[in-house]
N, CA, C and O atoms as a GROMACS GRO file, in nm:
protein
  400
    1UNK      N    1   6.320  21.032  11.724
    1UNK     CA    2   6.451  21.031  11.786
    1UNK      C    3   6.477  20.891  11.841
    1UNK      O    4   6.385  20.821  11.883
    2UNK      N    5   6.627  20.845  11.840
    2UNK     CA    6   6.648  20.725  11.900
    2UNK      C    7   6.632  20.706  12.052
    2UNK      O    8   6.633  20.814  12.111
    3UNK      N    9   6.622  20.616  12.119
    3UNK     CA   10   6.625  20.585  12.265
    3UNK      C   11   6.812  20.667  12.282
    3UNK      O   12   6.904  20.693  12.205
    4UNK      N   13   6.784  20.683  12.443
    4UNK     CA   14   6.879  20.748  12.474
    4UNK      C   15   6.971  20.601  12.514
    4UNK      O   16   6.943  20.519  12.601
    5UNK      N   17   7.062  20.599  12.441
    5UNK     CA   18   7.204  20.512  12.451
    5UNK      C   19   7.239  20.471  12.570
    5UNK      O   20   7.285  20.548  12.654
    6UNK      N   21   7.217  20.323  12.593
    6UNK     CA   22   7.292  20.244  12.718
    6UNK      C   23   7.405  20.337  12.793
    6UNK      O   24   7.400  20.380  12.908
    7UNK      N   25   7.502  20.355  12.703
    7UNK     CA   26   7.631  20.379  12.729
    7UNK      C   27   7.645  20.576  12.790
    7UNK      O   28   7.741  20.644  12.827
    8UNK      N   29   7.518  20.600  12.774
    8UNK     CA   30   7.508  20.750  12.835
    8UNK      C   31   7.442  20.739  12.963
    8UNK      O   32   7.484  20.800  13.062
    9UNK      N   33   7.327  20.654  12.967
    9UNK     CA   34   7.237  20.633  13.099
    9UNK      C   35   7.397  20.590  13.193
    9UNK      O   36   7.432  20.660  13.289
   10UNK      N   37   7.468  20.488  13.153
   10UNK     CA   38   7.568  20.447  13.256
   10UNK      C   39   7.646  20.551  13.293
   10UNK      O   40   7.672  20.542  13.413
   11UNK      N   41   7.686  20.632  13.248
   11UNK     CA   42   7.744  20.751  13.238
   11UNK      C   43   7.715  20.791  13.335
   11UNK      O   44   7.785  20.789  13.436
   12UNK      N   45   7.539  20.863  13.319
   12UNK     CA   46   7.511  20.954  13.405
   12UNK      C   47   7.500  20.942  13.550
   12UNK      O   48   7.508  21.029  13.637
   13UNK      N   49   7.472  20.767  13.561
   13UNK     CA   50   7.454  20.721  13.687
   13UNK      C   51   7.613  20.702  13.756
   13UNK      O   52   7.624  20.720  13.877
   14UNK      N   53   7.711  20.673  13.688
   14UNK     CA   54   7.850  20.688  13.725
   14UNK      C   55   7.884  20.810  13.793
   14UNK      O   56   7.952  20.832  13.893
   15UNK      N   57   7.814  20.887  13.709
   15UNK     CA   58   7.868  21.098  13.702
   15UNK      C   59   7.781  21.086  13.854
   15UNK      O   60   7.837  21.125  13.956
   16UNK      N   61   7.664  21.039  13.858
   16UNK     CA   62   7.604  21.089  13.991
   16UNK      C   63   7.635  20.987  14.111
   16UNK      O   64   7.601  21.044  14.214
   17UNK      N   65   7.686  20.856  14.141
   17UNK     CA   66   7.764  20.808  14.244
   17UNK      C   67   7.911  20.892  14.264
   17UNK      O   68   7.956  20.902  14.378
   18UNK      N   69   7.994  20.961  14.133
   18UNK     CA   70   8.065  21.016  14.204
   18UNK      C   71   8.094  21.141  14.281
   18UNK      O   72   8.190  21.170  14.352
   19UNK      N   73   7.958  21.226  14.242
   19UNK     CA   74   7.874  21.332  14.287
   19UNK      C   75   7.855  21.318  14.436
   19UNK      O   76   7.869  21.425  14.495
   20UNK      N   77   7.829  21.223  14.505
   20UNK     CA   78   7.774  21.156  14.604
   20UNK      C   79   7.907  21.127  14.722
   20UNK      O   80   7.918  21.147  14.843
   21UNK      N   81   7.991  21.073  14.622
   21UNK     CA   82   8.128  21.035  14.690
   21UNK      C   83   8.188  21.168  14.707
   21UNK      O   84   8.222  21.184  14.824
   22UNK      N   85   8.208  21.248  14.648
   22UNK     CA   86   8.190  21.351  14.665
   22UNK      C   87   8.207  21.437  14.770
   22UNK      O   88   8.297  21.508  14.815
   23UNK      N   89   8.087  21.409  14.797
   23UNK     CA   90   7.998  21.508  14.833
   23UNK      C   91   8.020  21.417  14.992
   23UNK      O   92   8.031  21.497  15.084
   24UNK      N   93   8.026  21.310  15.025
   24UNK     CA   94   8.053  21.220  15.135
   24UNK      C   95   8.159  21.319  15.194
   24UNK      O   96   8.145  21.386  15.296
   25UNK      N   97   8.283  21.316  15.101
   25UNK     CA   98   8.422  21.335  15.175
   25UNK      C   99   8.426  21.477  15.184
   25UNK      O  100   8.512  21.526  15.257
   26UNK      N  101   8.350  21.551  15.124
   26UNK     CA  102   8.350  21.673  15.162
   26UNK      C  103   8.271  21.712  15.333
   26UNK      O  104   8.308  21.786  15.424
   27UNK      N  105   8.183  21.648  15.321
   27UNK     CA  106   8.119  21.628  15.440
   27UNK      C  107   8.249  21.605  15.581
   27UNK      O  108   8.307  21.677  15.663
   28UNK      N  109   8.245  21.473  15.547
   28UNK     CA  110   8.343  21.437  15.672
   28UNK      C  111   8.483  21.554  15.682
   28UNK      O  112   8.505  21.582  15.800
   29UNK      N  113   8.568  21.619  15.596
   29UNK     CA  114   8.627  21.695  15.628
   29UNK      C  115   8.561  21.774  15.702
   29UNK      O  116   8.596  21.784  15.820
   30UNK      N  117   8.449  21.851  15.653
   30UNK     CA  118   8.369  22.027  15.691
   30UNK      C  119   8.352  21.973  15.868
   30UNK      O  120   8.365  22.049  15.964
   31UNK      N  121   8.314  21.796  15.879
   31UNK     CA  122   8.295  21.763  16.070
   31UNK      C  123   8.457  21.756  16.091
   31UNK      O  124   8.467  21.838  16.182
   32UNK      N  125   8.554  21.723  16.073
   32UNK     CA  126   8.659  21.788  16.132
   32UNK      C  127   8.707  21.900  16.162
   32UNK      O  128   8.748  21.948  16.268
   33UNK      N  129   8.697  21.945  16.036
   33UNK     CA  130   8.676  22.087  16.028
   33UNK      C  131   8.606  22.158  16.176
   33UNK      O  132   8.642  22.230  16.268
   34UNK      N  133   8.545  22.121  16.154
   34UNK     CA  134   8.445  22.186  16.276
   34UNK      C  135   8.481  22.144  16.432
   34UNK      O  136   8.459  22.226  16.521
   35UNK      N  137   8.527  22.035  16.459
   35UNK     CA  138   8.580  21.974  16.553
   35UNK      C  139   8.726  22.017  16.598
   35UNK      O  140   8.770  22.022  16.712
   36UNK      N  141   8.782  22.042  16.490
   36UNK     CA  142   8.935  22.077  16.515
   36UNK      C  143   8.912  22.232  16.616
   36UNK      O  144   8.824  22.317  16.623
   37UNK      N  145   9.028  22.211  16.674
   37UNK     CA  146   9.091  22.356  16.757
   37UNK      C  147   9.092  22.484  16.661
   37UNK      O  148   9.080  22.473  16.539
   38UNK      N  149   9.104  22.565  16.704
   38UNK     CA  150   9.060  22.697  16.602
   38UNK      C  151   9.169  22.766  16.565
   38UNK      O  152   9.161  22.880  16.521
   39UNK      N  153   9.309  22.687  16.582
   39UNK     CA  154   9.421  22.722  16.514
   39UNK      C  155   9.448  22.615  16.419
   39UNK      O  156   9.560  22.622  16.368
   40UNK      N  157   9.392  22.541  16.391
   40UNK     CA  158   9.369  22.470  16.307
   40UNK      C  159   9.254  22.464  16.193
   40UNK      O  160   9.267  22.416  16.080
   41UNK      N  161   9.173  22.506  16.234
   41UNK     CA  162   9.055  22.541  16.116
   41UNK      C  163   9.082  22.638  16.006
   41UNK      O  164   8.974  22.643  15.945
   42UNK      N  165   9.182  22.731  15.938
   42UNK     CA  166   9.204  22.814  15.888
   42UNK      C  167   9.249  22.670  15.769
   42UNK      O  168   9.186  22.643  15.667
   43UNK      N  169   9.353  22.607  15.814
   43UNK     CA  170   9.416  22.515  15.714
   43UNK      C  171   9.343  22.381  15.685
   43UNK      O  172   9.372  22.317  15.584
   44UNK      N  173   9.272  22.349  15.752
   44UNK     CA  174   9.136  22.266  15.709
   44UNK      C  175   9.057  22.347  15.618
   44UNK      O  176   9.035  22.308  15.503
   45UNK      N  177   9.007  22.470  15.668
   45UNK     CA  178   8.924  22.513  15.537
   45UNK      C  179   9.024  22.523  15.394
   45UNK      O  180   8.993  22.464  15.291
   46UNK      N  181   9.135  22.597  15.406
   46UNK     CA  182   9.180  22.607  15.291
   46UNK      C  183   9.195  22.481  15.193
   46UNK      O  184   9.191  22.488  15.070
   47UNK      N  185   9.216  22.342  15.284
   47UNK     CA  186   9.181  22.227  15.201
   47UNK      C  187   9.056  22.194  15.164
   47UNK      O  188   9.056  22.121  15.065
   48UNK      N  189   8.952  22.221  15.206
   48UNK     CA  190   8.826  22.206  15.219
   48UNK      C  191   8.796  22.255  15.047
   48UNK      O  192   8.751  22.192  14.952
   49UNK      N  193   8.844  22.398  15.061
   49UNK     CA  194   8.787  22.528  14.946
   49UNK      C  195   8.896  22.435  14.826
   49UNK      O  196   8.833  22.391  14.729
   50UNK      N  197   9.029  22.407  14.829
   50UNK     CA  198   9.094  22.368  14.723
   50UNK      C  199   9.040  22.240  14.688
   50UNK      O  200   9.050  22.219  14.567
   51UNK      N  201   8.978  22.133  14.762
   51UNK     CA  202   8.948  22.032  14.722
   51UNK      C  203   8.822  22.014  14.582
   51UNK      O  204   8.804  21.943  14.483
   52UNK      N  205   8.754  22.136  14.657
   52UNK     CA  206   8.619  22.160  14.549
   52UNK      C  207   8.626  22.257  14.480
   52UNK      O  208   8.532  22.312  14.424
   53UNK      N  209   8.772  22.297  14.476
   53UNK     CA  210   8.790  22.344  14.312
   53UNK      C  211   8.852  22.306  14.242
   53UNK      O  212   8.870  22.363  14.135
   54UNK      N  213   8.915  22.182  14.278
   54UNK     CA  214   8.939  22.051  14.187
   54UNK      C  215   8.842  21.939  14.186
   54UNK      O  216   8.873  21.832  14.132
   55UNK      N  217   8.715  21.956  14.248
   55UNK     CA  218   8.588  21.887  14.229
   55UNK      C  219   8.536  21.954  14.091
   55UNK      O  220   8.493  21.891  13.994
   56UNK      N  221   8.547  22.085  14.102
   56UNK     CA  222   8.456  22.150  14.025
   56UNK      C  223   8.536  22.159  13.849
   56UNK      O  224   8.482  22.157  13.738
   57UNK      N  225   8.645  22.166  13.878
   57UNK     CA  226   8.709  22.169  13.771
   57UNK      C  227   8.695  21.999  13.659
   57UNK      O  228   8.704  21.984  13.537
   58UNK      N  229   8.673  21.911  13.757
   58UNK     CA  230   8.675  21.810  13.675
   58UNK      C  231   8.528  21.735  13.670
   58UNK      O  232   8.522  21.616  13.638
   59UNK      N  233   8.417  21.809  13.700
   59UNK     CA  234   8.292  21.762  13.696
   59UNK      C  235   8.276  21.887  13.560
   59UNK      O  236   8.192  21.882  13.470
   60UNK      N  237   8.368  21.979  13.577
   60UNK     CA  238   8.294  22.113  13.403
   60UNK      C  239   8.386  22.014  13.306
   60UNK      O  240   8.361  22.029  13.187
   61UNK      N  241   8.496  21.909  13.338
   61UNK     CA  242   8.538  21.906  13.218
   61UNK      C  243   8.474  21.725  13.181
   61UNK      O  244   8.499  21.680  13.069
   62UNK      N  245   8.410  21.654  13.261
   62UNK     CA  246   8.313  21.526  13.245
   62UNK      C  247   8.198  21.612  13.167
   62UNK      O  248   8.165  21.578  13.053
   63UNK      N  249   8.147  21.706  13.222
   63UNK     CA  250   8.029  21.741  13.125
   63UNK      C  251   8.042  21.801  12.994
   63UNK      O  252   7.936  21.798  12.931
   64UNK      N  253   8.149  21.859  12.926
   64UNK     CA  254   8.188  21.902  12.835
   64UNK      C  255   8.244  21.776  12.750
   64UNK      O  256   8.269  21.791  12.631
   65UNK      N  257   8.263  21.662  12.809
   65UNK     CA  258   8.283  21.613  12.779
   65UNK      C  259   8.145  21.467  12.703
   65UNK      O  260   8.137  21.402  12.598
   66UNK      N  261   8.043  21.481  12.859
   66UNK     CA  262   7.941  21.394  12.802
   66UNK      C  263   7.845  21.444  12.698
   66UNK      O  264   7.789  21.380  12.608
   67UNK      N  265   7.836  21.608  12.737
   67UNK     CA  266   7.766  21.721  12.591
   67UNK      C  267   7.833  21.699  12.483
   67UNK      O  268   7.760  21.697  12.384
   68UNK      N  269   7.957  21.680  12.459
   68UNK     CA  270   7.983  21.676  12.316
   68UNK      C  271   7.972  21.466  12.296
   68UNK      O  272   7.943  21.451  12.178
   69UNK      N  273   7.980  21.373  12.339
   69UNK     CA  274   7.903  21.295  12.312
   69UNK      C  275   7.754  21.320  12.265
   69UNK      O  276   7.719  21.321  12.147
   70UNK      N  277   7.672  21.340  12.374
   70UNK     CA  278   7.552  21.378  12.334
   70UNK      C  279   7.508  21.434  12.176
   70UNK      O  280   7.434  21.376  12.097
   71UNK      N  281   7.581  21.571  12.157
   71UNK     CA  282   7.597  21.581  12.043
   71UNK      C  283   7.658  21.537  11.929
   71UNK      O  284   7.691  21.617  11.841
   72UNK      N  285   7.671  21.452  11.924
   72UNK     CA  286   7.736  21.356  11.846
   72UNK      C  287   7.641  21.256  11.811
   72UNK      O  288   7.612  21.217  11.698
   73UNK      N  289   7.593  21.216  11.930
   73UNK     CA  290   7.471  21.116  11.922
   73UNK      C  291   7.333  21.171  11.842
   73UNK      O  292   7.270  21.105  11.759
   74UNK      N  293   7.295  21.329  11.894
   74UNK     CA  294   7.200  21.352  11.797
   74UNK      C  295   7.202  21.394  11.661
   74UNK      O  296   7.106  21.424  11.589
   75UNK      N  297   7.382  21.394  11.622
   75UNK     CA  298   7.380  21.455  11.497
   75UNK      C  299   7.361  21.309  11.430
   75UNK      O  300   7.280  21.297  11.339
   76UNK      N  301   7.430  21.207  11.472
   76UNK     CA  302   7.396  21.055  11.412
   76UNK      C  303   7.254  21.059  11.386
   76UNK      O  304   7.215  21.052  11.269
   77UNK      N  305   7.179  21.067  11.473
   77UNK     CA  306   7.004  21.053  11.478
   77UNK      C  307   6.962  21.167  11.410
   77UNK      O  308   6.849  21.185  11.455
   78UNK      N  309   6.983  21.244  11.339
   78UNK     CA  310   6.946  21.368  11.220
   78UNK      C  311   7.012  21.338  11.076
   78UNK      O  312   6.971  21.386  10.971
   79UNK      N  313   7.120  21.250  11.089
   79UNK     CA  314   7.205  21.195  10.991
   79UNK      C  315   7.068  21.102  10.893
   79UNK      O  316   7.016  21.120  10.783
   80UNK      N  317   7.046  20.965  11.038
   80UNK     CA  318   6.978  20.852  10.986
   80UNK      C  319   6.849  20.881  10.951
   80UNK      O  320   6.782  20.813  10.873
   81UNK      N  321   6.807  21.001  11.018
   81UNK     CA  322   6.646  21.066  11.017
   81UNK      C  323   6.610  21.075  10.842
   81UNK      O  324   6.530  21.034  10.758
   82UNK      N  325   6.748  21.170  10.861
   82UNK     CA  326   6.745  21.214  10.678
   82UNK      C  327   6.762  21.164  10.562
   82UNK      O  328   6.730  21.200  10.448
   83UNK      N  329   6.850  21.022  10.631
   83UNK     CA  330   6.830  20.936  10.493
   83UNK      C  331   6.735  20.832  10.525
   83UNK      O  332   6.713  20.734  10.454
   84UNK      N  333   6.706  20.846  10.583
   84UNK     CA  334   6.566  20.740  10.609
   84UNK      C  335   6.436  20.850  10.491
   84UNK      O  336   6.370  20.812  10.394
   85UNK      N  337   6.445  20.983  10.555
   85UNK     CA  338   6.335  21.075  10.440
   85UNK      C  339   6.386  21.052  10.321
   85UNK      O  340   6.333  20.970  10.245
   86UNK      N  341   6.490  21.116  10.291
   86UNK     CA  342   6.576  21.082  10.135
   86UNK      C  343   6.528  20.956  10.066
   86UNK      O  344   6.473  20.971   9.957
   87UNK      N  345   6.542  20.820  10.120
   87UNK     CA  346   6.563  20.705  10.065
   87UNK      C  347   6.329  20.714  10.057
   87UNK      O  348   6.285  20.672   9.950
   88UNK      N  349   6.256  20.748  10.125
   88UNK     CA  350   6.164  20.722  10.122
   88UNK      C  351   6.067  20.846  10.036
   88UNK      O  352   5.944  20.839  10.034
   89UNK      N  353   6.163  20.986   9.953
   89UNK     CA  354   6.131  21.078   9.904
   89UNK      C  355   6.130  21.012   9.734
   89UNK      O  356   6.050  21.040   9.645
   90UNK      N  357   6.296  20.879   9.726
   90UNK     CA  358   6.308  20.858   9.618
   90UNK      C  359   6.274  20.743   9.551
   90UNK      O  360   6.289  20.727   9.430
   91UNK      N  361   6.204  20.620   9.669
   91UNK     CA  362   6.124  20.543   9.580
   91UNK      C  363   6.014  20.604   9.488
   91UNK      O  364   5.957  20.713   9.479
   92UNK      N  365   6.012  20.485   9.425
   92UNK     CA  366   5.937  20.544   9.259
   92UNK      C  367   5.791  20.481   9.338
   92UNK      O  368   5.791  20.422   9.446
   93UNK      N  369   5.656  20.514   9.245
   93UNK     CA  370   5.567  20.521   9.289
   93UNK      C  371   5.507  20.378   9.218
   93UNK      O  372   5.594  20.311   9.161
   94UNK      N  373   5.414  20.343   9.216
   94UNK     CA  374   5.370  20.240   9.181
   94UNK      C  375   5.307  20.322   9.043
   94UNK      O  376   5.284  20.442   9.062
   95UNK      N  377   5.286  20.282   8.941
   95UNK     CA  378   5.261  20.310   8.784
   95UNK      C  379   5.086  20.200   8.805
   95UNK      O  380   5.066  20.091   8.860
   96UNK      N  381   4.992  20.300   8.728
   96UNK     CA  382   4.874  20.204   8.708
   96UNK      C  383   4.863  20.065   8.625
   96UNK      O  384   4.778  19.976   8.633
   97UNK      N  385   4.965  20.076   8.552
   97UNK     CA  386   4.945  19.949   8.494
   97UNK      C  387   5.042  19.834   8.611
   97UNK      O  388   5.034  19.712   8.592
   98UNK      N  389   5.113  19.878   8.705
   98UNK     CA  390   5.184  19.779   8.786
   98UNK      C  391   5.089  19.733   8.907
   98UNK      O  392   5.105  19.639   8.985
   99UNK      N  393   4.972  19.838   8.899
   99UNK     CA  394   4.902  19.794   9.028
   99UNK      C  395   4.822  19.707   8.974
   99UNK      O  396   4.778  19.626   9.056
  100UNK      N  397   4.776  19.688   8.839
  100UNK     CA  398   4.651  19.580   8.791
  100UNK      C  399   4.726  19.498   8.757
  100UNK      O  400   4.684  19.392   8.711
   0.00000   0.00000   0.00000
């Protein structure tokens, strides 16, 4: 199999700083959240809950998105696998009179 592609490692490390960022601002709301007066916490959470289901919605559609890269990448690397066998099934062999 080939090395796993520059351009996916960057990916993943992108996908996981914004995981992080994330995951930051979710934080600092949930301490307001928590800080706020308690006629106010009902509508903080409800932003809280909608925020991370537009977190969640667009981290299922980055990964559906980096899986079908992925697959793409290993069908290339089963592509080249096979004509690499092919091309090395159909050299001809060396004949005894070519080896003396």
């Amino acid at each position: 199999m080939m090395p796993y592609p520059e351009s996916m490692m960057e990916g993943h490390q992108a996908m996981m700083a914004e995981i992080k960022k994330q995951n930051d601002a979710l934080a600092t709301q949930v301490a307001e959240m928590n800080k706020a007066p308690q006629d106010k916490k009902l509508d903080l959470l409800s932003a809280i809950v909608t925020r991370m289901i537009e977190q969640r919605i667009s981290m299922d559609e980055l990964m559906a998105k980096m899986n079908r890269e992925m697959m793409r990448s290993l069908a290339a690397d089963e592509e080249t696998m096979s004509a690499e066998a092919t091309t090395m099934e159909t050299k001809p062999e060396a004949t005894q009179s070519e080896i003396k």
